[in-house]
N, C-alpha and C positions, 0 to 999 in steps of 0.2 A: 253236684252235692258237695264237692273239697270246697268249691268257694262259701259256698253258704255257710258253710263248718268253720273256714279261715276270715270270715267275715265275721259270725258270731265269737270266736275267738278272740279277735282286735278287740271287739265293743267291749268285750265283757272283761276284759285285764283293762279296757282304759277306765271303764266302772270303775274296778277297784285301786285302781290309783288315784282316781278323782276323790272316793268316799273315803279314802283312807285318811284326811285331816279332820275328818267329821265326825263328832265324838257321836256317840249314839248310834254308828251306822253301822256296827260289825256285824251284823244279822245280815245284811244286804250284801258286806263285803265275802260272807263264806260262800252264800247264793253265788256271786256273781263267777268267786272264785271258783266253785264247783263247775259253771256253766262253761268258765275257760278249760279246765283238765276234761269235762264231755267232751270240747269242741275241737282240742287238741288233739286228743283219741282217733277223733275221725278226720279230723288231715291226716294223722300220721299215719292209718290204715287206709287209705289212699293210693301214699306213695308208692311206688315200683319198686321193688329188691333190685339194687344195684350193686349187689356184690359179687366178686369175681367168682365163677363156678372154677372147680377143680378140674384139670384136662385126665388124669389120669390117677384117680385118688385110691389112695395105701387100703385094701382089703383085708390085711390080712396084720393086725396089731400085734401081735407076736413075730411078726417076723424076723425084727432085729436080734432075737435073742436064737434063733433057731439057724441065722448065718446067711439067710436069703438074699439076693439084694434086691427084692423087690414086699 
């Protein structure tokens, strides 16, 4: 399904870079641009969370003020 999203996403930004010297064409260009940001949306809800998980993360947000060192 990411390809078919990142395939329809190619097509529909080359759309509107193509239509964009074409006067009369901005009805197609908001179309197609719409169809890029849908198509983007679903690669980008796709991808995997590749961000670093915390090994030992801070519970207790007061603590610096109460003298804990943790």
């Amino acid at each position: 399904m990411r390809l078919l999203s990142a395939t329809i996403a190619i097509v529909s930004l080359v759309g509107v870079i193509v239509m964009a010297p074409i006067y009369g064409a901005a009805i197609f260009m908001l179309l197609l641009f719409g169809l890029f940001l849908l198509a983007l949306v679903g690669v980008l809800s796709g991808v995997d969370d590749r961000s670093v998980p915390q090994h030992d993360p801070a519970m207790n947000p007061k603590a610096w003020r109460n003298g804990d060192s943790h």
